[in-house]
C-alpha positions in Angstrom: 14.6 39.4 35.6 12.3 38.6 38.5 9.6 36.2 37.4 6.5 36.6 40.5 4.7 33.0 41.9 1.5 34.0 39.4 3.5 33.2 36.2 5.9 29.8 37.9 2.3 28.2 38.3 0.9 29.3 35.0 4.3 28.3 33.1 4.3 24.6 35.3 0.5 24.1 34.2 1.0 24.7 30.9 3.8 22.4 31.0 1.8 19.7 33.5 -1.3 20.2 30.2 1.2 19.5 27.7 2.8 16.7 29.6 -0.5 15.2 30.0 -1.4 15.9 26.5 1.3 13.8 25.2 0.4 11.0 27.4 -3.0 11.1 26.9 -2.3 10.7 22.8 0.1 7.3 23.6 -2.1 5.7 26.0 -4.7 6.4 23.2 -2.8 4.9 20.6 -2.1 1.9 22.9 -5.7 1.9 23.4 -6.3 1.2 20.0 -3.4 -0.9 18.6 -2.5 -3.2 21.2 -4.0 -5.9 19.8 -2.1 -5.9 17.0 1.0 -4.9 18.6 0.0 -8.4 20.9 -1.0 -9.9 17.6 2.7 -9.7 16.3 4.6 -9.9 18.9 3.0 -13.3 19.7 3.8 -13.8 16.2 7.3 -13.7 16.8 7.4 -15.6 19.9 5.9 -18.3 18.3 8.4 -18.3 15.4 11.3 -18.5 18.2 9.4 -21.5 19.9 8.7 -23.7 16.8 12.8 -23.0 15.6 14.3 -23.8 19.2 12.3 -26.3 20.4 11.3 -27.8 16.9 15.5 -28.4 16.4 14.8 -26.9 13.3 18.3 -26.5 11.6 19.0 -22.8 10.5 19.2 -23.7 6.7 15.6 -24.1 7.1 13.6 -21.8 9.5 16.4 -19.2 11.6 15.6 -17.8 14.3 14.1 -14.2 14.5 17.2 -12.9 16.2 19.5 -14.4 13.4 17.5 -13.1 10.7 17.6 -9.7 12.2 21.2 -10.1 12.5 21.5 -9.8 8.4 20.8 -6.3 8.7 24.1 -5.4 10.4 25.9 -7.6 7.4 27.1 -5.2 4.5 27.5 -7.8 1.8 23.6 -7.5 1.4 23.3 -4.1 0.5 20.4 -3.8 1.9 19.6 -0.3 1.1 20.1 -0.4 -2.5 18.3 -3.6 -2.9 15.2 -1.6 -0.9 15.4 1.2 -2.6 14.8 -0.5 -5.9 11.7 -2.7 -4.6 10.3 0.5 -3.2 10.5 2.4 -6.1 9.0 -0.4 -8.3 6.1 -0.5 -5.5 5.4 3.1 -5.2 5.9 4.1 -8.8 3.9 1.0 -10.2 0.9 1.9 -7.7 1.0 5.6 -8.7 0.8 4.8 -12.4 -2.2 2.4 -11.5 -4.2 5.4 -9.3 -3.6 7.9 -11.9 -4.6 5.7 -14.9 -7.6 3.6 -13.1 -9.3 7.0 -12.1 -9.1 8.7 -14.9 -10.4 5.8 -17.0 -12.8 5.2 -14.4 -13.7 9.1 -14.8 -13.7 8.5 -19.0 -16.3 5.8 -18.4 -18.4 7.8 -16.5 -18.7 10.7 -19.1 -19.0 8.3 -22.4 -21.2 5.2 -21.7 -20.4 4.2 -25.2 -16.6 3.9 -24.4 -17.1 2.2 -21.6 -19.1 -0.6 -23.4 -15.9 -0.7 -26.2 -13.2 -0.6 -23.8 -14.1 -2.4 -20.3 -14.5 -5.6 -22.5 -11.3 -5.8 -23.2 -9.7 -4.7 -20.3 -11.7 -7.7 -18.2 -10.3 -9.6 -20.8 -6.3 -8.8 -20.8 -6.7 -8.7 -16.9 -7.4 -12.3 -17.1 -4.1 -13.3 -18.2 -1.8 -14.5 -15.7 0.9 -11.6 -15.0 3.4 -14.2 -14.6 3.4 -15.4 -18.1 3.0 -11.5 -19.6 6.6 -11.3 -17.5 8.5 -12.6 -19.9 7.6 -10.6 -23.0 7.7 -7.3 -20.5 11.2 -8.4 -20.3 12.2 -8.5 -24.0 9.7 -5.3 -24.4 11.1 -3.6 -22.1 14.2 -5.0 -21.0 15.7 -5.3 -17.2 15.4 -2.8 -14.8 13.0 -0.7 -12.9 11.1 0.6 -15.2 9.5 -3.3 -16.7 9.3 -4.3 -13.0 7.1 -1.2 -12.5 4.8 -1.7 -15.6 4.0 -5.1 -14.0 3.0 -3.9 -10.9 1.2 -1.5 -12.4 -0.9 -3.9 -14.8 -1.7 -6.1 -11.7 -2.6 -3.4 -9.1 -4.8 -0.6 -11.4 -7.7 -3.3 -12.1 -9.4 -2.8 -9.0 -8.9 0.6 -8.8 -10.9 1.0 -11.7 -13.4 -1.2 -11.1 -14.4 0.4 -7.6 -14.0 3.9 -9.0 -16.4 2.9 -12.1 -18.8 1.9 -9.5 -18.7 4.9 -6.7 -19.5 7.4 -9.9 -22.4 5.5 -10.3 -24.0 5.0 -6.7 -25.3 8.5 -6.8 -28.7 8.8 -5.8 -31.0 9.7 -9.2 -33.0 11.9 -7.1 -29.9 14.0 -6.2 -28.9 14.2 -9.8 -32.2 15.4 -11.2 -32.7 18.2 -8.6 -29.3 19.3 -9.4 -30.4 19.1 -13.3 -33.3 21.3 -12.4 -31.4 23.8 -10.4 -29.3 24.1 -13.8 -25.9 22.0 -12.8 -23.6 21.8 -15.8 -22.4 18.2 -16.5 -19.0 18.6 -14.7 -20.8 20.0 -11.5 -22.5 17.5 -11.2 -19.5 15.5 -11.7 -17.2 17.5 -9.2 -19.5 18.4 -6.5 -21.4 14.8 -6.7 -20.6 11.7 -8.5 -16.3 12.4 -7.3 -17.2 14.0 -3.6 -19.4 10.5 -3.1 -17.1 8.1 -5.5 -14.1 8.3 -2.7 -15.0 5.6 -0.5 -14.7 3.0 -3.4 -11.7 5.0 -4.4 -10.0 3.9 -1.6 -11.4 0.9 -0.6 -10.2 -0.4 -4.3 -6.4 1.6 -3.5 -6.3 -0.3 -0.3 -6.6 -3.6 -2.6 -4.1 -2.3 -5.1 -1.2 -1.9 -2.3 -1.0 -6.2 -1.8 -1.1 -6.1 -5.6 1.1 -3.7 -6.4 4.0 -5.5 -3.6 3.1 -8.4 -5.6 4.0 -7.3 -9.2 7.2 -6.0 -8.1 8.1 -9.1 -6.8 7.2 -11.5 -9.4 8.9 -8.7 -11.9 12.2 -9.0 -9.9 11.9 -13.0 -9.8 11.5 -13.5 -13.8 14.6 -10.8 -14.0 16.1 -8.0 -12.4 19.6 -7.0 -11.2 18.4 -5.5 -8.0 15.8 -5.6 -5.6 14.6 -7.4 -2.6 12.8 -10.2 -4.8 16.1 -10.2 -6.6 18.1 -11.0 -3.5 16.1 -13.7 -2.3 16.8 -15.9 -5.4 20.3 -15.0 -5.3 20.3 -16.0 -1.6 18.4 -19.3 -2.3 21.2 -21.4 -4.1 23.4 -20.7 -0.5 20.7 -21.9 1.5 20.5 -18.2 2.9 17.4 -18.7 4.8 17.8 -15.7 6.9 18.8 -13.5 4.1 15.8 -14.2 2.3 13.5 -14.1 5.4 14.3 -10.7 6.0 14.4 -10.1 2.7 10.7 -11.1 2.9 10.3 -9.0 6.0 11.3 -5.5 4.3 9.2 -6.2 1.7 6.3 -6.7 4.0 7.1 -3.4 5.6 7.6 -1.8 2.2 3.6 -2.3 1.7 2.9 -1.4 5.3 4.1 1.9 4.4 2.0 2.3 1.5 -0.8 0.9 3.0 -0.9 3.2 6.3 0.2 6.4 3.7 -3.1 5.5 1.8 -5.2 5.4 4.8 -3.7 8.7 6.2 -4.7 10.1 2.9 -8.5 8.2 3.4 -8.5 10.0 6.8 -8.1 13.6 5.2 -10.2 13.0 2.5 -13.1 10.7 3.8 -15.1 11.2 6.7 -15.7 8.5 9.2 -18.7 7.5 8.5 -18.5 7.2 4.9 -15.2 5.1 4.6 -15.5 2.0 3.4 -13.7 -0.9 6.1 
């Protein structure tokens, strides 16, 4: 099939646009994130300069390159012991969106159970996690499930505190012109107090995700059999330090994840200028 010159240079600039496209998109990206890419990278560098010329034995600090080595040894099961961390993380922070929006929501309908219930819930959130732990454990028992309860109970706080306070920054003016055009009480919810409460929705999610990392960990340290938290006190009686550095590094990547997922979800949901930094 004879192709003519006409549609060889339309085809190559299509390809030379598309080309450019991509290139334009990664030097963008660069653009934006190479200071944090820097940032870590001299992160690292350090590390490797502080172990080799510090004479630091490997029983204390390894070096970057031996803890990445870990990964390539099978005896620490890495996967299974990720999954479980990740599914104690994810699960726990679900649980803590779903339940501090909708009581966040119940407060904003019923000022009266708001004034009966947030009382108490400043109260129970001021006991330490770490010593509720221990009676999650004979509650519950072992396994994912306790692990997840904790981090749900640490992480949904703040959730519901910034949610409780984006249905109420609605302008009053707003609300009564609405109220004078007729709005029924869950228009006014859905099209005003929800639409201009999801800044402080996700500012507080964005808190919950260190939380959330948090009470999986201190679930797996009081008692698990599995998990990344669970592997770096097993490791510690060896003197595993590399083990349970990257042990520490997957669970820092673990809440990476969540973190960037909840900010890809801020970027659909929230326009620019109303996200909350």
């Amino acid at each position: 099939m004879a192709v003519d010159g006409q549609d060889l240079t339309a085809a190559s600039a299509r390809a030379g646009t598309s080309d450019g496209g991509v290139f334009e998109a990664v030097g963008h990206w660069l653009l934006r994130w190479w200071p944090a890419i820097a940032g870590h990278v001299a992160f690292i560098a350090a590390w490797w300069l502080i172990v080799v010329w510090g004479d630091i034995p490997a029983f204390i600090m390894p070096t970057p390159w031996a803890t990445l080595q870990t990964l390539w040894d099978p005896t620490y099961h890495w996967p299974h012991h990720v999954a479980i961390t990740a599914g104690e993380v994810f699960g726990g922070y679900l649980l803590a969106v779903v339940v501090g929006i909708g009581l966040a929501m119940a407060f904003c309908w019923s000022r009266g159970f708001e004034r009966g219930a947030m009382p108490v819930l400043v109260t129970l959130n001021m006991i330490p996690k770490v010593a509720m732990a221990p009676l999650f454990i004979v509650w519950l028992g072992f396994g994912l499930f306790p692990n997840m309860v904790i981090a749900f109970t640490i992480s949904f706080f703040p959730i519901l505190l910034t949610t409780s306070r984006g249905l109420r920054e609605v302008e009053p003016d707003l609300l009564d012109l609405v109220r004078a055009l007729k709005g029924s009480r869950w228009q006014i919810f859905r099209k005003i107090q929800l639409p201009g409460a999801l800044p402080y929705i996700f500012s507080g999610m964005k808190v919950a995700t260190v939380l959330a990392v948090a009470g999986a960990i201190v679930g797996e340290f009081m008692g698990s059999s599995g998990g990344l938290g669970y592997l770096m006190q097993s490791r510690q009686g060896f003197l595993d330090t590399a083990g349970m550095f990257m042990a520490v590094i997957l669970v820092s990547i673990i809440g990476v994840v969540l973190y960037g997922l909840v900010l890809l979800l801020e970027r659909w949901c929230v326009v620019t200028d109303a996200r909350i930094e």
